[in-house]
ZAMARGU-4260 file (C-alpha; in steps of 0.2 Angstrom, whole numbers, plus 5000, padded with zeros to 4 digits):
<rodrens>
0) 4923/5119/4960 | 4922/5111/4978 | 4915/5093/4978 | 4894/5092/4986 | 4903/5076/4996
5) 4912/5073/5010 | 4925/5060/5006 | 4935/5054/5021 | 4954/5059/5023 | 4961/5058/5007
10) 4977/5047/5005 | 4987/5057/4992 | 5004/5060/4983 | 5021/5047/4984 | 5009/5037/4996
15) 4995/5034/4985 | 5006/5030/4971 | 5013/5017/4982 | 4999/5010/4988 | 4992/5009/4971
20) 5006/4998/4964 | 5011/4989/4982 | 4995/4983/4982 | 4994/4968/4970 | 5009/4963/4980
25) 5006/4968/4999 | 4989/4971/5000 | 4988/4969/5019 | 5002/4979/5023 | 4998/4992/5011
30) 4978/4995/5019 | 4985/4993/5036 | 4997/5007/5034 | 4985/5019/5026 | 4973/5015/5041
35) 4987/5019/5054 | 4989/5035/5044 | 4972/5040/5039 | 4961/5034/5053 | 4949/5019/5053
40) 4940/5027/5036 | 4950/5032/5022 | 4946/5037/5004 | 4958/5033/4988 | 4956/5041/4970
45) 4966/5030/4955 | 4973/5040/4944 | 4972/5030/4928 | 4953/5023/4930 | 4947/5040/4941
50) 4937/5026/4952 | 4932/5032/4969 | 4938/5021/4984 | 4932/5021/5002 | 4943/5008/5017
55) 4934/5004/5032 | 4937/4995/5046 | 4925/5004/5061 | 4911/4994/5063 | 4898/5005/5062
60) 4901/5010/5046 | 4904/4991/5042 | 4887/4986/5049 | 4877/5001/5038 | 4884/4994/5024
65) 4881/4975/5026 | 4867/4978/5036 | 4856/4994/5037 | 4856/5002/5018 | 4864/4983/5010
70) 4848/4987/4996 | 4860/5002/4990 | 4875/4992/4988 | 4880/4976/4975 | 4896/4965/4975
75) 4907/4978/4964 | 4912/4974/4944 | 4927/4967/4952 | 4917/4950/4959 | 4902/4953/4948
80) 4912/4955/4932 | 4929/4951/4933 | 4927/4935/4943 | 4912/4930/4936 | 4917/4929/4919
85) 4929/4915/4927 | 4917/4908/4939 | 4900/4911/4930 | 4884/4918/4939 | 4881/4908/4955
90) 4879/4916/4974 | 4896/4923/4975 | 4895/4934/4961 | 4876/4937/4959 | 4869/4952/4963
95) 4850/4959/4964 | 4834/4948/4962 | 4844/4936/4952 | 4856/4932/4967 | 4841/4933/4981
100) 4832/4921/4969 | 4845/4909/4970 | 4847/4912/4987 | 4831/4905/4991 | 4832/4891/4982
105) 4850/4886/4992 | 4847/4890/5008 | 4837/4876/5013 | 4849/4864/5008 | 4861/4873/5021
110) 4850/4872/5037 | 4857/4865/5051 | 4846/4850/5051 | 4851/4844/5033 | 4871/4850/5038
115) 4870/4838/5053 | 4866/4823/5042 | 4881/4826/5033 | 4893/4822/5048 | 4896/4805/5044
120) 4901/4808/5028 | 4915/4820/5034 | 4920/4811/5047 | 4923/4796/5038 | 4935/4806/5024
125) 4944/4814/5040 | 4949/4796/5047 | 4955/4791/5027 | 4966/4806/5028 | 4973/4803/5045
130) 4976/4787/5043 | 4994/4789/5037 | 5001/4800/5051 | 5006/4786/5063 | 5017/4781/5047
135) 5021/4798/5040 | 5023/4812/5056 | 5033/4824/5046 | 5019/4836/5035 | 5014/4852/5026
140) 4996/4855/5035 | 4992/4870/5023 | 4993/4855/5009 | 4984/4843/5018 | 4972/4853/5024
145) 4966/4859/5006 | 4964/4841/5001 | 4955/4836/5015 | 4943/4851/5012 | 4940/4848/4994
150) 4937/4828/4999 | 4925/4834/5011 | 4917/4846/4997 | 4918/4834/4985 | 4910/4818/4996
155) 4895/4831/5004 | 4890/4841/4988 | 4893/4824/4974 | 4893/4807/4984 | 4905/4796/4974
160) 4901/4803/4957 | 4919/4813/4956 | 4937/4803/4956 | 4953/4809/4963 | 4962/4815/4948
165) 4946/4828/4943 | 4947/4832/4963 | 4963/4839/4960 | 4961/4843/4944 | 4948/4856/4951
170) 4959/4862/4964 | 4972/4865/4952 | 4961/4877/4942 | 4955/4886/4957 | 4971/4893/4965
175) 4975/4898/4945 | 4961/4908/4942 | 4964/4915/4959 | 4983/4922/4957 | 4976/4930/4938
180) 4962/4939/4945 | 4972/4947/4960 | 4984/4955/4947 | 4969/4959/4935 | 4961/4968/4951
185) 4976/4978/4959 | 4987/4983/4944 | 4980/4998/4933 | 4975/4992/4914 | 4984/4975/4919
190) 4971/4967/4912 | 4975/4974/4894 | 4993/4966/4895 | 4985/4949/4902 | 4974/4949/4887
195) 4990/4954/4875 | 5000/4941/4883 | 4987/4927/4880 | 4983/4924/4898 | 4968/4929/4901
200) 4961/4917/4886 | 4972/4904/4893 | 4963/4906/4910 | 4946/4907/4901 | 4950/4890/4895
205) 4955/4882/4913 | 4938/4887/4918 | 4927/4880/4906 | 4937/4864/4909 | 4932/4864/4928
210) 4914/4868/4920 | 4915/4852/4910 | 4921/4843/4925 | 4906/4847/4937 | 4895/4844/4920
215) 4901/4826/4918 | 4897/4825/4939 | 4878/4831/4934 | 4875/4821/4918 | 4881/4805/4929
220) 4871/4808/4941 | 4856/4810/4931 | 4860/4797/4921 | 4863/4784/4935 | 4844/4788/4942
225) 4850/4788/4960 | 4846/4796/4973 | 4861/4802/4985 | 4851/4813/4995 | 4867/4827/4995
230) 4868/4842/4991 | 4869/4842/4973 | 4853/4830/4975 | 4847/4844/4983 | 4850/4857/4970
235) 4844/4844/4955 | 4826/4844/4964 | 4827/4864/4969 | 4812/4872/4961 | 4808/4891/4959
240) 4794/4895/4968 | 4787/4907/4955 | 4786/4895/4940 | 4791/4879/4948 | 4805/4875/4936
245) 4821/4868/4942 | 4840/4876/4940 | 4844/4876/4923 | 4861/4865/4917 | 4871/4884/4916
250) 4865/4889/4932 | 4868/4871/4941 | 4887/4870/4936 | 4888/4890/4940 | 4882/4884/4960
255) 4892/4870/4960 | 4907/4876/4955 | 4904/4892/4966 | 4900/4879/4982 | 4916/4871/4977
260) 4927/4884/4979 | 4918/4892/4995 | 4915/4875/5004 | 4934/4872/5004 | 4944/4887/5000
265) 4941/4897/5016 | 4939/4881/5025 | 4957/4876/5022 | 4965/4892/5024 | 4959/4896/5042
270) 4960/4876/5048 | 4980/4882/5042 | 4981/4896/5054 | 4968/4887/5067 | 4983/4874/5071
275) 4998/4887/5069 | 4989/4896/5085 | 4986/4881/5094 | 5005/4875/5089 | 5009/4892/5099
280) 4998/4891/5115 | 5000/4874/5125 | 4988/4881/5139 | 4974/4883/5124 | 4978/4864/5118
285) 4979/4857/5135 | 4961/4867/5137 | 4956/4859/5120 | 4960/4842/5125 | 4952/4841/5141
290) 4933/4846/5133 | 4937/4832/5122 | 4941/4821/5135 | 4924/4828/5145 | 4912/4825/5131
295) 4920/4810/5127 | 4911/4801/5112 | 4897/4812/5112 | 4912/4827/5107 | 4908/4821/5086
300) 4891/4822/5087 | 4880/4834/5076 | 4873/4843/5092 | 4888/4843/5101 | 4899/4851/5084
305) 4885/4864/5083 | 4886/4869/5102 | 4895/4884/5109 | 4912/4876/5115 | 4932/4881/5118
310) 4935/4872/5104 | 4923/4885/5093 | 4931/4899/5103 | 4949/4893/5097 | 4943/4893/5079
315) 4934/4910/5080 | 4948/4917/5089 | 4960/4912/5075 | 4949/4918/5060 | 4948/4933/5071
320) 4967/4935/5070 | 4967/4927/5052 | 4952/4931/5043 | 4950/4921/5028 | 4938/4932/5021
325) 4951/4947/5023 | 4941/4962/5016 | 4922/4964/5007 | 4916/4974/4992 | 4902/4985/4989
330) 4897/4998/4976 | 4884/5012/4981 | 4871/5012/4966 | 4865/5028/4971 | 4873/5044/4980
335) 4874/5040/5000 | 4880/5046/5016 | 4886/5041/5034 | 4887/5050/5049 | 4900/5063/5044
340) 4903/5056/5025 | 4897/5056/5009 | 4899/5048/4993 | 4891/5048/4975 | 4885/5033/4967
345) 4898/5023/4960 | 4908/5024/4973 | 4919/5004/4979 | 4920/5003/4998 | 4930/4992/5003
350) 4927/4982/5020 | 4943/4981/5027 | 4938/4964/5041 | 4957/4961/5042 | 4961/4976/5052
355) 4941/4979/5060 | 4947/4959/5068 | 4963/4967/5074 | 4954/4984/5078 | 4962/4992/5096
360) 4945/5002/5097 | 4935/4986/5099 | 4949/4971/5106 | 4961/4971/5120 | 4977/4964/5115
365) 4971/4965/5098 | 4986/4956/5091 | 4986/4943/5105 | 4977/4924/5103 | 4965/4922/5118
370) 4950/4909/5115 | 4942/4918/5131 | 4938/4932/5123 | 4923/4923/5113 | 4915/4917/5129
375) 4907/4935/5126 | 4904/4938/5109 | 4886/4944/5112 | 4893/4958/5118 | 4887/4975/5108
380) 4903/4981/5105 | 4909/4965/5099 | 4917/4970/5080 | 4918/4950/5074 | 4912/4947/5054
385) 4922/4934/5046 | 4909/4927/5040 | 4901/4944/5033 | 4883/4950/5038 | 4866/4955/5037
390) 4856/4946/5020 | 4873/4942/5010 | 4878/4931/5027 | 4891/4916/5022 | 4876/4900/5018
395) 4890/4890/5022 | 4892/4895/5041 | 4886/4881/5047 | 4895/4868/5037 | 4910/4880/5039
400) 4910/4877/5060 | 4905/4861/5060 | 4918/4855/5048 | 4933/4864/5057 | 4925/4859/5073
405) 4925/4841/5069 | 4944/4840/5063 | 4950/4851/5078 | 4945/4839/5091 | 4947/4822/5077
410) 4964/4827/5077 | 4967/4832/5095 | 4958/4818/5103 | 4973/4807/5095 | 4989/4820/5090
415) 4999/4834/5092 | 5005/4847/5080 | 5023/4855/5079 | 5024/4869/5071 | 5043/4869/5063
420) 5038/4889/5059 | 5035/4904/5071 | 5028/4915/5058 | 5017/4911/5044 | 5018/4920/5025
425) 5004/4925/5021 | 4996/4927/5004 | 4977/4940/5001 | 4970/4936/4984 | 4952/4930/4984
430) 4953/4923/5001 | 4966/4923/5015 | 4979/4912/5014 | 4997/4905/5021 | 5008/4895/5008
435) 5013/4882/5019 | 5015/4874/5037 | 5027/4861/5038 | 5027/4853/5055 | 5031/4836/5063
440) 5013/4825/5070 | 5015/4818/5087 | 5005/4805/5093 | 4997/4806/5113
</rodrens>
């Protein structure tokens, strides 16, 4: 019996097979390949779980998504479900009223006004960390860089009230969780032989502890009867507006632990591929330096991080070329249709930002590092989400850019980075991410 829906081409026989069983390993390659085969919209059957997949990297059918029918569509099973049971139920992995709930309750603590007040704090952990380079000049950045983000994390969202062992303790946790939850994603009934195997209960176990870590944080805090006026502050004193009672302790450590791993994770990753592109393009450094130069002190202020600058365009352009946030997921919740498609309810469509950044449809040189190119990005045609769209928007922008903003031209106002590698390895589980960048620091 035909089918009532229109599914996009179908990607079938020995090359679904392989993408199926490539993917936990390769998923970048793997999607890429389908879309230089299918098209920019693709659909994908799994044999074993009969679930329904749709990839798509054109950005109209990106932006109806994320932006004009987001009410039909949740975070899928896979974030609400399978990461939440590690994470718990904070903004990442919430869906419906509960999540818009909590969404209000946040956002006010990310406004830019209450971001801009955090600027010392970073910029006083980012001369502690580059302290040893006169000393020290050979470096991994990726390494460097994810301590220096979960400082930075660590100093905005709890003051003092966390030591350096738990701060790495934490990170520790995190990039575990991450690597079991790719394979439990991407391999067919994997999940059954992780549970077998005792790893999933092992994992279980690593997350409560990062739970009892951000706890102890809270019950200090309370205890002490200060007042930090961070973000965790923030979220202590948070009241819903409907019943005027504050967070309970479940949900607090469940956003914590939630800002934890956005607030650095992502940060990290793309400040990685942010200094690989500068270490390739001298005219974009020499650029880079001479804004510094021109803005002189004022260049690490709040208003002048926040402004449109070269140095913003080299970071968009490089999370452009290196998305952290590599791909999105949403689940229809009832039957639905676009332009030439449709779909039943149920259906994962899978967001595909990696190839919509590196689309030839929507970028000239797709594959080329041009800064320029975001002189212009009100343009209408300009396909550009890294940090996703319409009500689901990243809360952290803000403190994202004004972070990486602050570090690029820290670093560049004083140093420069050699790359010792021409290509980077990159690794797609939750987020985006190189596994190292060794490289020599050069002072100017």
């Amino acid at each position: 019996m035909a089918s009532k829906f229109n599914y996009p081409a179908e990607i079938k026989g020995k090359r679904k097979l392989y993408s199926l069983f490539n993917g936990v390993k390769d998923p970048l390659g793997v999607i890429s390949g389908n879309h230089a085969i299918a098209g920019d919209t693709y659909y994908l059957k799994a044999t074993l779980t009969d679930k329904k997949f749709i990839f798509t990297q054109d950005k109209e059918f990106i932006e109806y998504i994320l932006k004009q029918n987001h009410k039909n569509y949740f975070k899928s099973e896979i974030q609400s479900v399978t990461l939440g049971k590690y994470l718990g139920n904070g903004l990442l992995t919430n869906n419906g009223k509960d999540w818009l709930q909590q969404r209000r309750l946040i956002q006010p603590g990310f406004s830019k006004v209450k971001i801009a007040n955090l600027v010392s704090i970073m910029d006083e952990e980012i001369d502690k960390a580059f302290g040893p380079f006169d000393q020290e000049p050979e470096i991994d950045l990726y390494v460097f860089f994810h301590t220096l983000a979960f400082n930075i994390v660590a100093k905005t969202l709890f003051s003092s009230d966390i030591d350096e062992t738990e701060i790495k303790e934490l990170g520790k946790i995190i990039t575990e969780v991450q690597e079991v939850f790719a394979k439990e994603v991407r391999i067919p009934f994997y999940t059954q032989i992780l549970k077998a195997s005792g790893v999933i209960g092992k994992t279980m176990r690593k997350s409560e502890r990062s739970k009892a870590i951000i706890q102890s944080v809270l019950d200090k805090r309370r205890n002490s009867g200060e007042e930090k006026n961070d973000l965790l502050d923030m979220l202590i004193q948070s009241r819903y507006e409907d019943t005027q009672l504050p967070m309970s302790d479940k949900q607090l450590v469940d956003e914590m632990l939630i800002l934890f791993i956005a607030g650095h994770e992502t940060t990290a990753n793309a400040l990685s591929f942010i200094f690989f592109e500068i270490s390739r393009n001298p005219e974009a450094e020499e650029k880079l330096r001479l804004e510094i130069s021109e803005e002189s002190e004022n260049a690490f202020t709040a208003e002048s991080l926040m402004k449109k600058s070269f140095t913003t365009n080299i970071i968009k352009e490089a999370m452009r070329l290196h998305s952290p946030a590599w791909a999105m997921d949403r689940q229809a919740l009832e039957d639905d249709r676009f332009k030439d498609y449709s779909w039943e309810k149920g259906t994962l469509i899978i967001l595909y930002i990696s190839g919509l950044h590196r689309n030839p449809k929507y970028w000239d040189r797709p594959d080329d590092f041009i800064p320029e190119r975001f002189d212009d990005e009100n343009a209408r045609n300009f396909a550009y989400y890294p940090f996703g769209a319409g009500p689901r928007l990243c809360i952290g922008e803000h403190f994202a850019m004004m972070e990486m903003t602050l570090i690029v031209r820290k670093f560049y106002n004083r140093y420069h980075f050699h790359s010792y590698q021409q290509e980077l390895e990159k690794k797609a589980l939750v987020t985006l991410r190189t596994t190292s960048l060794p490289g020599k620091i050069i002072k100017v």
